[in-house]
C-alpha positions as CSV (number, residue, x, y, z in Angstrom):
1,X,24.3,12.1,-120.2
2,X,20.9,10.6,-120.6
3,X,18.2,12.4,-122.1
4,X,15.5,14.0,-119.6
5,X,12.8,12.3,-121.3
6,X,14.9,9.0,-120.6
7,X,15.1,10.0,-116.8
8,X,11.3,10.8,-116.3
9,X,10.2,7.2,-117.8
10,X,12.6,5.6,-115.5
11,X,11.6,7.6,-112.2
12,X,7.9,6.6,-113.4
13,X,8.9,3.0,-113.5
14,X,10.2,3.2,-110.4
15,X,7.2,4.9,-109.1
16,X,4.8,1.7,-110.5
17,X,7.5,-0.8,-109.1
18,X,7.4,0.8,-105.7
19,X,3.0,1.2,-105.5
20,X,3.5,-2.8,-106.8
21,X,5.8,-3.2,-103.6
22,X,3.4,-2.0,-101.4
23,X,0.4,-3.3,-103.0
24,X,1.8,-6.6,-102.3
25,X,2.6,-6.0,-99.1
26,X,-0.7,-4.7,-98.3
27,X,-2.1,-7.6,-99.4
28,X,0.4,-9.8,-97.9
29,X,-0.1,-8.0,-95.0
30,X,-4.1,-8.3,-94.8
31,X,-4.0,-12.0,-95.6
32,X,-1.8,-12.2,-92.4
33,X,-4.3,-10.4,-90.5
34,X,-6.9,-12.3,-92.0
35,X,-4.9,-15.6,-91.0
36,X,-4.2,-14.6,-87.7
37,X,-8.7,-13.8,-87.2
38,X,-9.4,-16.9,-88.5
39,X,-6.5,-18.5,-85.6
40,X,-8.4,-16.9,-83.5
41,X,-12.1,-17.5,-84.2
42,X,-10.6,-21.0,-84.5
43,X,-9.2,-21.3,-80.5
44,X,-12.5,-19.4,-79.5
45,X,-14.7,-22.2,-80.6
46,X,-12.8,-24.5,-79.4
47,X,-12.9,-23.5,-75.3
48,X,-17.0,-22.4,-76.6
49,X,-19.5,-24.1,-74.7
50,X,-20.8,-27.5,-76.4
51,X,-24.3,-26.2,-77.3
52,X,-24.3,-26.4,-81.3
53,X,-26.5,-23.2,-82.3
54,X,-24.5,-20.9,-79.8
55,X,-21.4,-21.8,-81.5
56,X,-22.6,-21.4,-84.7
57,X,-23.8,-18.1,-84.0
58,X,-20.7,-16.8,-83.0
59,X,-18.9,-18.4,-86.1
60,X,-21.3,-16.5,-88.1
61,X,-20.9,-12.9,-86.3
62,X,-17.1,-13.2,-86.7
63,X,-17.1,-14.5,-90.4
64,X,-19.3,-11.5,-91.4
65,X,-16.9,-9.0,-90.1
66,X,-13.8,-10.8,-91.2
67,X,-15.1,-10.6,-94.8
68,X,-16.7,-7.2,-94.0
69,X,-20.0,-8.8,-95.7
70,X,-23.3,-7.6,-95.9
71,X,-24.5,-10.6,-94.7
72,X,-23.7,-14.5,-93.1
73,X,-25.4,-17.9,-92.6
74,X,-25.4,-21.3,-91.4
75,X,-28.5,-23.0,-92.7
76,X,-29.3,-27.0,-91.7
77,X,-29.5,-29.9,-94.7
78,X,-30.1,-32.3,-91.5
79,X,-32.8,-32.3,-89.5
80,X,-30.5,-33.8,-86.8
81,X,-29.1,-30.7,-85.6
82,X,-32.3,-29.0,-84.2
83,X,-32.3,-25.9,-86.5
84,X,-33.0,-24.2,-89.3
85,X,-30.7,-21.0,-90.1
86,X,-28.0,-19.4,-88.1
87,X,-27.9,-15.6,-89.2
88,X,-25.9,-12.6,-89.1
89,X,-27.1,-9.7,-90.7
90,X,-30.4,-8.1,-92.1
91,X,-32.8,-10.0,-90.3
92,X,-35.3,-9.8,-93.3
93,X,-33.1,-11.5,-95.7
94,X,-32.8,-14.9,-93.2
95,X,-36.5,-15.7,-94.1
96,X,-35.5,-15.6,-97.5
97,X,-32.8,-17.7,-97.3
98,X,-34.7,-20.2,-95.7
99,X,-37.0,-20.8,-98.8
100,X,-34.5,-20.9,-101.5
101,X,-31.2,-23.5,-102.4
102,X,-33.2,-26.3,-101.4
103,X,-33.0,-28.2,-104.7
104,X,-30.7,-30.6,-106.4
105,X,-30.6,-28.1,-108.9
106,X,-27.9,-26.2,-106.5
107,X,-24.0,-27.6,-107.3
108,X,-23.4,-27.3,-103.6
109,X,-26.0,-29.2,-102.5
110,X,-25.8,-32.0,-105.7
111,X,-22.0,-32.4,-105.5
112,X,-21.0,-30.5,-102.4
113,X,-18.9,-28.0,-104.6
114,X,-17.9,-24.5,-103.1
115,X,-19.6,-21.9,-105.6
116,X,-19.1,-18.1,-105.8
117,X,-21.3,-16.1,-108.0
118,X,-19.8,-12.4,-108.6
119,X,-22.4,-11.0,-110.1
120,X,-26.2,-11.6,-109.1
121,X,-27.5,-9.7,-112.2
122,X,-25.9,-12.3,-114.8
123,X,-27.5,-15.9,-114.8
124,X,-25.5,-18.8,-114.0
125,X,-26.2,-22.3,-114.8
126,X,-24.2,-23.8,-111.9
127,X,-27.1,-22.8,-109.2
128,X,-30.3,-20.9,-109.6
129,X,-29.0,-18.5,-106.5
130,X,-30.6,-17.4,-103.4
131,X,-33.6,-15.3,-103.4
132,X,-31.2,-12.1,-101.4
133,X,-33.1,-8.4,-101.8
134,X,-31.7,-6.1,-104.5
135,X,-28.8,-4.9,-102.4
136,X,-26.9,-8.1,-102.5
137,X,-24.4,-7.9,-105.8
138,X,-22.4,-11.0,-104.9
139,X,-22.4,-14.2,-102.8
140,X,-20.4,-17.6,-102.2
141,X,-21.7,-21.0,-100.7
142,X,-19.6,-23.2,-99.5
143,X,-20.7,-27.3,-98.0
144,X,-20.1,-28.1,-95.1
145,X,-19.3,-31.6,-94.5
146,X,-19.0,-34.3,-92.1
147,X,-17.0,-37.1,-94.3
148,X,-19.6,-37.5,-97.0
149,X,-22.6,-36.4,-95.5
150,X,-23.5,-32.4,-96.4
151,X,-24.8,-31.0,-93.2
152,X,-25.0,-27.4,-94.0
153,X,-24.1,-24.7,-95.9
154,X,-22.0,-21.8,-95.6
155,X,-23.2,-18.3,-97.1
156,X,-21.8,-15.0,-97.1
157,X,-22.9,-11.9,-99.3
158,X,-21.8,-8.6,-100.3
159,X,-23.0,-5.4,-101.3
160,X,-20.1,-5.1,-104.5
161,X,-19.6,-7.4,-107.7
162,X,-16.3,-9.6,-107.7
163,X,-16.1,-9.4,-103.8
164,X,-14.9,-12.5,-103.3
165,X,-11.9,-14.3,-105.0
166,X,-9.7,-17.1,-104.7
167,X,-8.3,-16.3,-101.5
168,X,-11.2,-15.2,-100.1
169,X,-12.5,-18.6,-101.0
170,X,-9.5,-20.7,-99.1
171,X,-10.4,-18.7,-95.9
172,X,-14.0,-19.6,-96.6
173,X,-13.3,-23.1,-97.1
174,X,-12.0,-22.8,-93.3
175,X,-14.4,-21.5,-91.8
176,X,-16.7,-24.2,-93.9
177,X,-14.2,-26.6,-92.0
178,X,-14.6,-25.0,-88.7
179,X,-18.2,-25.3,-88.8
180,X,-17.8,-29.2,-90.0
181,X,-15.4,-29.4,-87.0
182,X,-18.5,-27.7,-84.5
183,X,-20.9,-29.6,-85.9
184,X,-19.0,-32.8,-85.2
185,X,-18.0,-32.3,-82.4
186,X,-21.1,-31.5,-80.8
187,X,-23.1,-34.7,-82.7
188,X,-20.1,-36.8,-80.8
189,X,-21.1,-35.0,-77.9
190,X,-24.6,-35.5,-78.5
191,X,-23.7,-39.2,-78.8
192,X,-22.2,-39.3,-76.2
193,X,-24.7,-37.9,-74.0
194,X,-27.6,-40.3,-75.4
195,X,-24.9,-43.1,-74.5
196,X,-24.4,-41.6,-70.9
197,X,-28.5,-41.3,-70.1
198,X,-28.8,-44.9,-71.7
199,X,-26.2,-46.4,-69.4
200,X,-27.6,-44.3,-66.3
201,X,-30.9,-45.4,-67.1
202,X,-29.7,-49.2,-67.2
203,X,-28.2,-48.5,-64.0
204,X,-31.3,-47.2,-62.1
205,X,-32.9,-49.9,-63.8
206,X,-30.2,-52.9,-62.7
207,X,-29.8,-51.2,-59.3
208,X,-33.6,-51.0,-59.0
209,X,-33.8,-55.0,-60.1
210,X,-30.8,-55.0,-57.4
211,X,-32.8,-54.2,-54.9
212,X,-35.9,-55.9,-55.4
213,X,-33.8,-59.0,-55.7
214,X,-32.3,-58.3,-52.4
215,X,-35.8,-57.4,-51.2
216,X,-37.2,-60.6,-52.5
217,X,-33.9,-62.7,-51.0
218,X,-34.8,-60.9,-47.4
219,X,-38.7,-62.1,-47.9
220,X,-37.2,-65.6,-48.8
221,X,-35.0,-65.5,-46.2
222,X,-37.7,-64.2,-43.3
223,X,-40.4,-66.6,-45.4
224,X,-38.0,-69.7,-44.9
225,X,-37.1,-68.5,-41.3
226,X,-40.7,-68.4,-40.4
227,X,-41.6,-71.6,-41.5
228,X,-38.5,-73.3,-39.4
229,X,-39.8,-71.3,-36.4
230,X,-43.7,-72.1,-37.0
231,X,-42.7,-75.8,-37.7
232,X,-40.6,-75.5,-34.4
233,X,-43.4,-74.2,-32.8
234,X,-45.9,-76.6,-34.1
235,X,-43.7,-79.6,-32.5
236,X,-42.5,-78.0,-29.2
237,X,-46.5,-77.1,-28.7
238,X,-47.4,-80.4,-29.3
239,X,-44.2,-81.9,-27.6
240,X,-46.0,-79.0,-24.3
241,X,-49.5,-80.3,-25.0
242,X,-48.6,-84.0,-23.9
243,X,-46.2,-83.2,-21.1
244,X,-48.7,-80.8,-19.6
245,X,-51.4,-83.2,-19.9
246,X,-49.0,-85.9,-18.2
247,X,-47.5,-84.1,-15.2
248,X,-50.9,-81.7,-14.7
249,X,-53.0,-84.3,-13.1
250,X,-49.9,-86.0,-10.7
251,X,-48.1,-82.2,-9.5
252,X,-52.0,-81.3,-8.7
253,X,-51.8,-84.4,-6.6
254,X,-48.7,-83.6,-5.2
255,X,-49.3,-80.2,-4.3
256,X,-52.6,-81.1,-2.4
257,X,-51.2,-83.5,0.0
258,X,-48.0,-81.4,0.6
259,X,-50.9,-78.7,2.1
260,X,-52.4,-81.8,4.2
261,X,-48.7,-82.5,4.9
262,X,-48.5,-78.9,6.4
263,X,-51.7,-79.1,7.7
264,X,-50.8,-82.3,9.9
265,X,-47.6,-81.3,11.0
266,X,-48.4,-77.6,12.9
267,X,-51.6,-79.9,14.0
268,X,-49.1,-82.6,15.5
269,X,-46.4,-80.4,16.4
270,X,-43.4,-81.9,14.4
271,X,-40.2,-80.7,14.2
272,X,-39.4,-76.8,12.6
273,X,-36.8,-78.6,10.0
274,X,-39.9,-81.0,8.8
275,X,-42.3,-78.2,8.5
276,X,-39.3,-75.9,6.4
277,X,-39.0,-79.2,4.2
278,X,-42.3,-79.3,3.5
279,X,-42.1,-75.7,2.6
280,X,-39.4,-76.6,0.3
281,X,-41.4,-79.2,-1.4
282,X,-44.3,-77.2,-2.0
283,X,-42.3,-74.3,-3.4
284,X,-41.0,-76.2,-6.0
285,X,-44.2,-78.0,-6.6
286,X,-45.8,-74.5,-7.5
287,X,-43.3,-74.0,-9.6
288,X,-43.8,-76.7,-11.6
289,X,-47.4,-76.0,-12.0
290,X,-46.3,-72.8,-13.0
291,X,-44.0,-74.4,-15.7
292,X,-47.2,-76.8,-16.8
293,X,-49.2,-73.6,-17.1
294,X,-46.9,-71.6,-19.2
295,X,-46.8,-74.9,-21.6
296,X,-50.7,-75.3,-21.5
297,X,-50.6,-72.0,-22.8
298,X,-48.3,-72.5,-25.2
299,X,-49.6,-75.3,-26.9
300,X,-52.5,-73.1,-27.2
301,X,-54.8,-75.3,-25.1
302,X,-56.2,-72.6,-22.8
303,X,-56.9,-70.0,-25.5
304,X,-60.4,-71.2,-25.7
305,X,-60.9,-69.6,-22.4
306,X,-59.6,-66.2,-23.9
307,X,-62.5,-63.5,-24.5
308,X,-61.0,-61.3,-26.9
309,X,-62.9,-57.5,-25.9
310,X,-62.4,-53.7,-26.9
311,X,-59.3,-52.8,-24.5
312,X,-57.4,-49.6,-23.8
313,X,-53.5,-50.3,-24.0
314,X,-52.7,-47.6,-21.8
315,X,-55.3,-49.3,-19.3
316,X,-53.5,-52.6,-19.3
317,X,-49.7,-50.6,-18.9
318,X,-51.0,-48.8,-16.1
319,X,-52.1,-52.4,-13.9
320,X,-48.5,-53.4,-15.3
321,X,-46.5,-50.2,-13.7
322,X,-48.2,-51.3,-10.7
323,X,-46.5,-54.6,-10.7
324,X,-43.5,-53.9,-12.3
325,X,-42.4,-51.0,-9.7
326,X,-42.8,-53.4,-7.1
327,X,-40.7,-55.6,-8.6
328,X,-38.0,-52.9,-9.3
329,X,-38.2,-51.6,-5.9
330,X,-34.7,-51.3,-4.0
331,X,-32.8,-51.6,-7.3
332,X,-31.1,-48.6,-9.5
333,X,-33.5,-49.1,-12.3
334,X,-36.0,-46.4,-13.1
335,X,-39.3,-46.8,-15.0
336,X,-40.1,-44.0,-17.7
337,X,-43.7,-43.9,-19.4
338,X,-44.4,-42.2,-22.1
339,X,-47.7,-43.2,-22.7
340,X,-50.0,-41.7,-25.7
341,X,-52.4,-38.8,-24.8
342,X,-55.5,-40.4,-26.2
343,X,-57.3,-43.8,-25.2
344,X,-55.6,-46.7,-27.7
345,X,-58.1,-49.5,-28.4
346,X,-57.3,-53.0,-29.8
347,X,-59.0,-56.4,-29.3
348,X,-57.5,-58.6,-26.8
349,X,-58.0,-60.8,-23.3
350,X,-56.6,-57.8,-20.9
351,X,-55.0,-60.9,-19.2
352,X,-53.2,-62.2,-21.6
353,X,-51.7,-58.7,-23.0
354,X,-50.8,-58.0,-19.5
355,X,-49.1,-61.2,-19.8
356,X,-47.1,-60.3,-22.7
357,X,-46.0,-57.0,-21.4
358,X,-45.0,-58.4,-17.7
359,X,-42.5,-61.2,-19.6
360,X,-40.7,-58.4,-21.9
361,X,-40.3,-55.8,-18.2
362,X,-38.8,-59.0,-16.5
363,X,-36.3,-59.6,-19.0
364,X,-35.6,-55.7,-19.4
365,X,-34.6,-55.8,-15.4
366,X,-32.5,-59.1,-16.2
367,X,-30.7,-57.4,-18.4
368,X,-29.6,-54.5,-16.4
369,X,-26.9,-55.0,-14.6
370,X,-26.4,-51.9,-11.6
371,X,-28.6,-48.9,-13.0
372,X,-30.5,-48.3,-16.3
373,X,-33.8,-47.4,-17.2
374,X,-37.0,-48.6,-18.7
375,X,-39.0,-47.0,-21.3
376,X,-42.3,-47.8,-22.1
377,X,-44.2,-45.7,-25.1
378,X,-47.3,-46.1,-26.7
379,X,-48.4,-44.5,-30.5
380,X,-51.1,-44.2,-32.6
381,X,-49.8,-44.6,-36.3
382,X,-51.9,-44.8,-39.6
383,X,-54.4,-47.9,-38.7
384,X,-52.2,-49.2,-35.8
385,X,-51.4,-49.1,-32.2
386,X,-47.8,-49.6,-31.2
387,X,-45.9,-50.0,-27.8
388,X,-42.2,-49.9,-27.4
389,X,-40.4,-51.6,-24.5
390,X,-36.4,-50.2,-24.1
391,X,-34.3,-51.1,-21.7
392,X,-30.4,-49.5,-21.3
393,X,-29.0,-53.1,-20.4
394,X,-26.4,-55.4,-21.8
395,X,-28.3,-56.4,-24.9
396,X,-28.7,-59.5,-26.9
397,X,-26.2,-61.3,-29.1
398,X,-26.5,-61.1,-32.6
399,X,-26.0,-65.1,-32.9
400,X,-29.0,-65.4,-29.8
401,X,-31.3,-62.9,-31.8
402,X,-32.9,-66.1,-33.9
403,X,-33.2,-68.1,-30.9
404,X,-35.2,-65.4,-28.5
405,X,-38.4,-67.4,-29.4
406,X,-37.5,-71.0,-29.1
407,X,-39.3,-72.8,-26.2
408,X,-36.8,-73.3,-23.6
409,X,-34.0,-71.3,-24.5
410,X,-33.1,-68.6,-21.7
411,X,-29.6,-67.2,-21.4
412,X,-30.4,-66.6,-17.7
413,X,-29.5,-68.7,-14.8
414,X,-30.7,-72.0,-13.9
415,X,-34.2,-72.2,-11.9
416,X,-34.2,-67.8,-12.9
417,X,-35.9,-69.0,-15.9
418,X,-38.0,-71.7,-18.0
419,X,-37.4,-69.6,-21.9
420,X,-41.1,-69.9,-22.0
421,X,-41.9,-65.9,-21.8
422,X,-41.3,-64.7,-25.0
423,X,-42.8,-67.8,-26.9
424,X,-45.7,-67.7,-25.1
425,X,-45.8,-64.0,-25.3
426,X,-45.2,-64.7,-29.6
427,X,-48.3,-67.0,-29.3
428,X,-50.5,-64.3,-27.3
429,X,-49.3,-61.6,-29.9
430,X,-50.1,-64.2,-32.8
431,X,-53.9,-64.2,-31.9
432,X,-53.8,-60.9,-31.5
433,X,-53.4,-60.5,-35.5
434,X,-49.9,-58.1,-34.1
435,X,-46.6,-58.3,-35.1
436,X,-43.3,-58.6,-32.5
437,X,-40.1,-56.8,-33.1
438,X,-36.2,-56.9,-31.3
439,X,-33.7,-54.3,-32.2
440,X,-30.7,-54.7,-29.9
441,X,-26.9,-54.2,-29.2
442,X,-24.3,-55.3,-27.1
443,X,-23.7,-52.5,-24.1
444,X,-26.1,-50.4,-25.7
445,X,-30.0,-51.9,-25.1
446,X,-33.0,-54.4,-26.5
447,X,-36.2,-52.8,-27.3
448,X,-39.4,-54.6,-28.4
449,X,-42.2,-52.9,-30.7
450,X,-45.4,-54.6,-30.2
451,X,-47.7,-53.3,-33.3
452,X,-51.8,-54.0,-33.0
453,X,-54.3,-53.5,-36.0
454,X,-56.5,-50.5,-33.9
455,X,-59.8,-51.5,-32.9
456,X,-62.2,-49.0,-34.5
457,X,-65.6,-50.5,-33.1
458,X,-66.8,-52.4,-30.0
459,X,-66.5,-55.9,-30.5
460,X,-66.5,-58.9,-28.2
461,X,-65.5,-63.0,-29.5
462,X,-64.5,-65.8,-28.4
């Protein structure tokens, strides 16, 4: 048998082996734990928002209570990342911490070494320590790095000596890298942004030189076309001026003895077929006066005549109706006005804008084809008259568009028409100091905008 004495030592032993057991697995145990929050905080960050400080914060908070520390902080060695400190804590001791460990004198800033100090009472070489209130008995630093740049450092204090130990300080080094890992990714983030704004800026700006290159191409384009219509213009009025002069004098002629003619023969009694002859000829006489007016005018050499006076556009429309409703009469086309409230005054021969007006309504009623409609409005816009002319009939080719202003083009039968209307009407508009405008499509209408400068006193010129 074994002595009792023998027995007792051994059941002690046992005793020590088994507290040993489960001392170990209670630290096994917590270190799991302490793994498995640091997974965590880990996955968090990594689905957190990309603002820097906010993730920060939270990396702070949750390293604090993982260590059960008094206190936590993230404080900035680079003045990149918009901040100072990132506390969690006693509020009072983050002022303190953001006066002290600012020199070379600190091994974690001077060689970006971890440092733990156990006990704040006993001096240490290594770093002159952080200027913490008289609660704080113990403390660790750790860098935080991106490659070999120190950004930051890590700090985490307790209330007891020897808090912190070797594997406290692996799971500190983590958290040192999770920080790292934030503070990198948001700077790429950063970077990224910056590069995004840059390339949208260069964007606004190349689509902005975009379209005031395509701006400038369209004011080349309508630059070039206006010279190859004014230089068209300038030859077809002088090409008018001569023929006018030429035939003037002979069809006046011509047209005077066809009246003797007709004169003669009811005087003499010829026959009905000679006098319906006659009436032939002179028809077509007039109408080539008519045709030597229309150039006259459009070579510009009866404009002297013009007295240019303070008119009322709705005045001159309302003479126009007249005509125009006579000319519609019997046909499905109605006539809509929608003239301005308010007297519109511009300066102008009130025979020559009647003109104008009369040409456009004749080609409107060309162009419709069975029923349609008319529209004539009138506005008073910012230093300008306008007048719109719409008609709901068949419209005008795209390819003809150019052309609508050329002396002697007409799309409408022959003798219906001499294509002198709208360049002469151009020319009136010209010396009016107005602009003419065409917006048309096939099966769906034309309409011309006529814009004046407004005529804000009386005036009178020739």
């Amino acid at each position: 048998m074994r002595p009792a004495g023998m027995n007792k030592f051994n059941s002690t032993k046992t005793s020590k082996a088994k507290l040993k057991d489960l001392d170990l697995e209670s630290q096994h145990q917590a270190k799991l734990e302490a793994l498995s929050a640091l997974s965590k905080i880990s996955t968090a960050i990594g689905f957190m928002p990309m603002e820097l400080k906010a993730a920060l914060q939270y990396l702070v908070e949750e390293t604090r209570r993982l260590f059960e520390a008094y206190g936590c902080a993230i404080f900035s060695m680079n003045g990149s990342m918009n901040f100072d400190l990132v506390y969690a804590g006693q509020s009072d001791m983050a002022k303190l911490l953001l006066k002290s460990c600012r020199s070379n004198e600190c091994t974690v800033i001077r060689d970006a070494f971890p440092f733990i100090r156990k006990d704040t009472k006993r001096l240490d070489k290594r770093c002159r320590g952080f200027e913490f209130d008289e609660k704080v008995k113990s403390y660790a630093c750790l860098p935080i790095s991106t490659g070999k740049k120190l950004m930051g450092i890590l700090t985490i204090c307790s209330l007891s000596k020897r808090t912190f130990d070797q594997d406290h300080l692996e799971m500190m080094l983590s958290v040192a890298a999770m920080a790292a890992s934030v503070i990198q990714r948001a700077q790429l983030f950063q970077k990224l942004d910056q590069e995004k704004r840059r390339l949208e800026r260069a964007n606004e700006e190349i689509n902005k030189l975009n379209t005031e290159l395509e701006t400038k191409i369209e004011d080349l384009k309508a630059a070039q076309n206006q010279i190859v219509q004014t230089e068209k213009l300038a030859v077809a009025g002088r090409l008018a001026a001569g023929v006018a002069h030429e035939i003037n004098n002979p069809i006046g002629i011509i047209i005077n003895r066809i009246e003797c003619l007709q004169s003669e023969a009811q005087e003499k009694g010829v026959s009905d077929d000679l006098i319906k002859d006659l009436g032939t000829i002179s028809k077509y006489a007039h109408r080539i006066s008519k045709i030597v007016e229309d150039l006259a005018i459009f070579s510009r050499t009866t404009y002297s005549e013009s007295v240019f006076t303070r008119i009322d556009i709705n005045d001159v429309l309302a003479d126009v109706f007249f005509l125009v409703e006579q000319k519609i009469r019997g046909k499905k086309i109605r006539l809509i006005k929608k003239l301005y409230p308010e007297s519109l005054f511009v300066l102008g021969d009130p025979g020559k804008l009647e003109q104008v007006f009369i040409n456009i309504i004749d080609n409107a009623i060309h162009a419709i084809s069975g029923s349609g409609s008319i529209t004539v409005t009138t506005k008073a816009e910012k230093k300008c008259i306008r007048a719109e002319i719409s008609d709901s009939g068949t419209g005008i080719p795209e390819e003809h568009l150019n052309k609508i202003y050329d002396p002697f083009f007409t799309t409408k039968e022959v003798g219906k028409g001499t294509g002198l209307g709208l360049p002469i009407s151009q020319a009136i508009i010209a010396d009016y100091n107005a602009s003419i405008g065409v917006d048309s499509r096939i099966n769906k209408g034309t309409t011309f905008t006529i814009t004046f400068p407004e005529a804000t006193e009386i005036k009178s010129f020739k």
